[in-house]
N, C-alpha and C positions, 0 to 999 in steps of 0.2 A: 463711551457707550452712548447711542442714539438712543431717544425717548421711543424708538420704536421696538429697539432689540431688545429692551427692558421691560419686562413682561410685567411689574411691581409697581410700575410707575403708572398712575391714576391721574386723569384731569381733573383738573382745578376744582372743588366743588361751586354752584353757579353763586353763593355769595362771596366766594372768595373772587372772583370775576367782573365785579363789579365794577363800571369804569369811575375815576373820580368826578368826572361831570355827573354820575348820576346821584352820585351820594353829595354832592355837593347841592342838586336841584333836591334832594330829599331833606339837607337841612334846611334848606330856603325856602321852605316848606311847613317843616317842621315848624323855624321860628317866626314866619307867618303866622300859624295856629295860637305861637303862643303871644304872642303880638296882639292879636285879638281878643283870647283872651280874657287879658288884662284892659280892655275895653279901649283897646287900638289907642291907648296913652302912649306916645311920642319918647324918646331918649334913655329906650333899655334898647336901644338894637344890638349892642354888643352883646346885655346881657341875657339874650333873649338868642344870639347867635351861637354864644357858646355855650347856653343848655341845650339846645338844639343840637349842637354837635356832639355836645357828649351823649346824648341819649341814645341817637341814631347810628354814634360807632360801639356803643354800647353792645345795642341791636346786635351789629354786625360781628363783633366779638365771637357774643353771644352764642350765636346762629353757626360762628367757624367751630367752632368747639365742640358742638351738639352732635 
């Protein structure tokens, strides 16, 4: 059956659509903020990467659900 002949069948909603370059530019973002911060001190980038990531797939979880 074609997504067209299927009357039940809904697009994507627009968070689920998100491309990963953008969520990827929103964690680099994110762990920029927190980067700073912590008063732009040097050698948590990882740690600072992967709060970043989890907050913002968080987010997006979040938001699919809703």
């Amino acid at each position: 059956m074609t997504p067209r002949s299927n009357p039940t069948r809904t697009m994507p909603r627009a968070e689920e659509r998100h491309a990963p370059a953008e969520v990827e530019a929103e964690i680099r973002r994110r762990a920029y903020e927190l980067y700073e911060r912590r008063g732009r001190v040097g050698g948590h980038d990882l740690d600072d990467w992967l709060q970043a990531e989890a907050e913002v797939l968080e987010r997006k979880f979040e938001a699919a659900g809703a």
